[in-house]
C-alpha positions in Angstrom: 83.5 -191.3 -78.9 83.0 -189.8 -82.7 83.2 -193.2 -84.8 85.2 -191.9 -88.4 84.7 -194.3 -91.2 86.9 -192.4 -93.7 88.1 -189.1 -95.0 85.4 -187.4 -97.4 88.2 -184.8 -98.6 90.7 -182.2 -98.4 90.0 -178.2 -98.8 92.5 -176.7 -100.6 92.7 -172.6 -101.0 93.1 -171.1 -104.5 93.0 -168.0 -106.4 92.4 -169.1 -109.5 90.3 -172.3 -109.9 90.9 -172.8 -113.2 94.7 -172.7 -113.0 94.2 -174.9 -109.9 92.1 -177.2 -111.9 94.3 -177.6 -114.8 97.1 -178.5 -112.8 95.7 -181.1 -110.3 94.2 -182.6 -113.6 97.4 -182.4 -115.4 99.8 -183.6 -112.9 98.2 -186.0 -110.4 95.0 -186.6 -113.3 92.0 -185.8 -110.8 89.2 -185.4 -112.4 86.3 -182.8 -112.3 83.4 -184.0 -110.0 81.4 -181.5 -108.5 81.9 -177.7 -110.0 80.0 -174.1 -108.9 81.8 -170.8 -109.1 83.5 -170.7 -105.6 84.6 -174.4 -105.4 85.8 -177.5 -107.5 85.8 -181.2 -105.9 88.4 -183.2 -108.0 88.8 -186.8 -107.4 91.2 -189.3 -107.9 90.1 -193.3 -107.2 88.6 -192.5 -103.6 90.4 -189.5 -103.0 89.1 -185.9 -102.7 90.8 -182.3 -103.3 88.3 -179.3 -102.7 89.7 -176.3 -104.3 87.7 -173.8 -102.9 88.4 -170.2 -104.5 89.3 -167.3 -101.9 90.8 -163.6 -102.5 94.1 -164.7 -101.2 96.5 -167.3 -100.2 98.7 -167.6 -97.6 100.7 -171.0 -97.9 101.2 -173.2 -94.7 105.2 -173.8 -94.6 104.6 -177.5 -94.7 102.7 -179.3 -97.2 99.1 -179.4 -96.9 98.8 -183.0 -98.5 100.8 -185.8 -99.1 100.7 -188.3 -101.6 101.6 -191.7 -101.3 103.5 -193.2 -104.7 105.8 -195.9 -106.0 109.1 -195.9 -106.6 108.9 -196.1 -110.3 105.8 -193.2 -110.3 107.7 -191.1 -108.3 110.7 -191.0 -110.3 108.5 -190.2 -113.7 106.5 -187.8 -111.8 110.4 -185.6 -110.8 111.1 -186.0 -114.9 107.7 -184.9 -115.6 107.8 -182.1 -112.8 111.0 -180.4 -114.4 109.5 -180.9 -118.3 106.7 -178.8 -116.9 108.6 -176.3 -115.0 107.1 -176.7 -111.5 108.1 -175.1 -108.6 110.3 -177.9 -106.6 110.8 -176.5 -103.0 112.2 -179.6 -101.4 113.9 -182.7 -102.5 113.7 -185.1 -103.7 115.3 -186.1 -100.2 115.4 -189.3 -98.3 114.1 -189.8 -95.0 113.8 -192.8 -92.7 110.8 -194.3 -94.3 111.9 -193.2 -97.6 112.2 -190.4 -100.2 110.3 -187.4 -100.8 109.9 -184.6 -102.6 107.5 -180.9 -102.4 106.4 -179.1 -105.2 104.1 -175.7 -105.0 101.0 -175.7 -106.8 100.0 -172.3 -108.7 99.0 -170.5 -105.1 102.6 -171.4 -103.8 100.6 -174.0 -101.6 103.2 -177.2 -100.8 102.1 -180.8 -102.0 104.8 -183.5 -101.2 104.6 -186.9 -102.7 106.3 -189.4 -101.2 107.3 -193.4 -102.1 108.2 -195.7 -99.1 110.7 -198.3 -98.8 
C-alpha cells in the first residue's frame, strides 16, 4: 500500500496565466509562489493551485475544485462575485450538507465554494 501524507496541489488548465493569475489572487487572494513561462503555483495557507498554461481548454462539466468556507465568507464572497461580474453557473443552492455555489474562472473552468452546516 502507497502511504499519502497530503495533497501537494491541484493542476489547473489555462490560456492565459496572467488573467488566471489575477483572478485567483483577486478573488480567493492566492499568492504567487513558484513562476516560469508555462506554469504558476499559487498558494493559499497550505493549499496549492498549479495553473499550468496550454493552447486550449476544455472545461470538465463539474467543478474541478472545491473550496471549503464559512457561512459569513461565503455570503461576502456572492456580493463580491456579482460587484466583479463573474460568471455564476450554479447557485448558490442548498444541498444536504449545506449550500453551494459554482463560478467559471476566465477559461470557463468550474470552481464551487461551499460552506457547511
Amino acid at each position: 500500500m502507497i502511504i499519502v501524507e497530503g495533497l501537494d496541489h491541484v493542476n489547473i488548465p489555462v490560456t492565459n496565466l496572467e488573467a488566471s493569475k489575477e483572478f485567483y489572487s483577486e478573488l480567493f487572494d492566492f499568492e504567487v509562489e513558484e513562476e516560469d513561462s508555462d506554469a504558476v503555483v499559487m498558494a493559499l495557507d497550505s493549499h496549492k493551485l498549479r495553473l499550468v498554461k496550454v493552447a486550449n481548454v476544455s472545461p470538465l462539466p463539474f467543478p474541478i475544485v472545491s473550496f471549503i468556507m464559512d457561512v459569513d465568507d461565503f455570503t461576502e464572497a456572492i456580493t463580491e462575485m456579482e460587484e466583479k461580474e463573474i460568471s455564476i453557473v450554479k447557485g448558490p443552492e442548498g444541498s444536504s450538507k449545506g449550500e453551494f455555489l459554482v463560478l467559471a474562472d476566465p477559461d470557463k473552468n468550474q470552481i464551487e465554494i461551499f460552506y457547511q452546516q
